[in-house]
C-alpha positions in Angstrom: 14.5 17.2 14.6 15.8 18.5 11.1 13.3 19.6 8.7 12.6 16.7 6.2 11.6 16.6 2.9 9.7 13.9 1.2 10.4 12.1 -1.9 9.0 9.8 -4.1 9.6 6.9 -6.0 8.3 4.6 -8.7 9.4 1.2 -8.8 8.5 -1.3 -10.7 7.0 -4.6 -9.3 9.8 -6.8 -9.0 12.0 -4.2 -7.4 9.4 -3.0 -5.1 9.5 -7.2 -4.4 13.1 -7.4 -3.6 13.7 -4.7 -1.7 10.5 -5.7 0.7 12.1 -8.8 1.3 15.4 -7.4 1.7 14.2 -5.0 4.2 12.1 -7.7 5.4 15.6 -10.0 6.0 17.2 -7.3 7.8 14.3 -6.4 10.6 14.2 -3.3 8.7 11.6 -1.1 6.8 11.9 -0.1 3.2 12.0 3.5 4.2 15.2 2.3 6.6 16.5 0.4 4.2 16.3 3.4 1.3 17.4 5.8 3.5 20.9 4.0 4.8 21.5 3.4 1.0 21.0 6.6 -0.1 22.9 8.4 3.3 26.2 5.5 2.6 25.9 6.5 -1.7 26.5 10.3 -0.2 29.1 9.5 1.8 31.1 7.4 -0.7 31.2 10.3 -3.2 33.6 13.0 -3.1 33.1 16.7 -3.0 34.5 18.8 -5.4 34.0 21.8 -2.4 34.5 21.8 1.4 31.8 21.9 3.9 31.6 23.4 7.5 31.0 19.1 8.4 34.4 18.2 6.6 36.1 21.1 7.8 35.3 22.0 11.5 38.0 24.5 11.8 36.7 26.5 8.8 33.3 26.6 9.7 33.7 29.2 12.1 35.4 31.3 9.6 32.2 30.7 7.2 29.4 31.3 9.7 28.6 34.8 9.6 26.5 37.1 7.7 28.7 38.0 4.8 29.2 34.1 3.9 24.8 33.2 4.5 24.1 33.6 1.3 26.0 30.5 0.4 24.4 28.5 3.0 21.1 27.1 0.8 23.3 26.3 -2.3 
């Protein structure tokens, strides 16, 4: 499994509400629910740069020492 990170949010009551009975609709949890909105608001956007996931081919030219240093930014 990945290493996760945790993050926090403060709603206020009547959101908290309606996404618990949204999630609640769906069979889902709120956690589920969050993290399928988030994961589909990534994947709408566009990069302005390529990564090794859009671009398979260049990945391999990218993974090696020299490049590393690029790979927390």
């Amino acid at each position: 499994m990945a290493e996760r990170s945790r993050l926090t949010l403060d709603l206020d009551a009547q959101m908290h509400k309606r996404l618990k009975m949204l999630a609640a609709s769906k069979g889902i949890t709120m956690r589920e629910l969050c993290l399928d909105a988030i994961e589909k608001r990534v994947r709408e956007e566009k990069a302005e740069y390529l990564t090794a996931e859009e671009a398979p081919l260049l990945a391999e030219l990218w993974d090696n020492d020299e490049d590393a240093v690029y790979d927390d930014l």
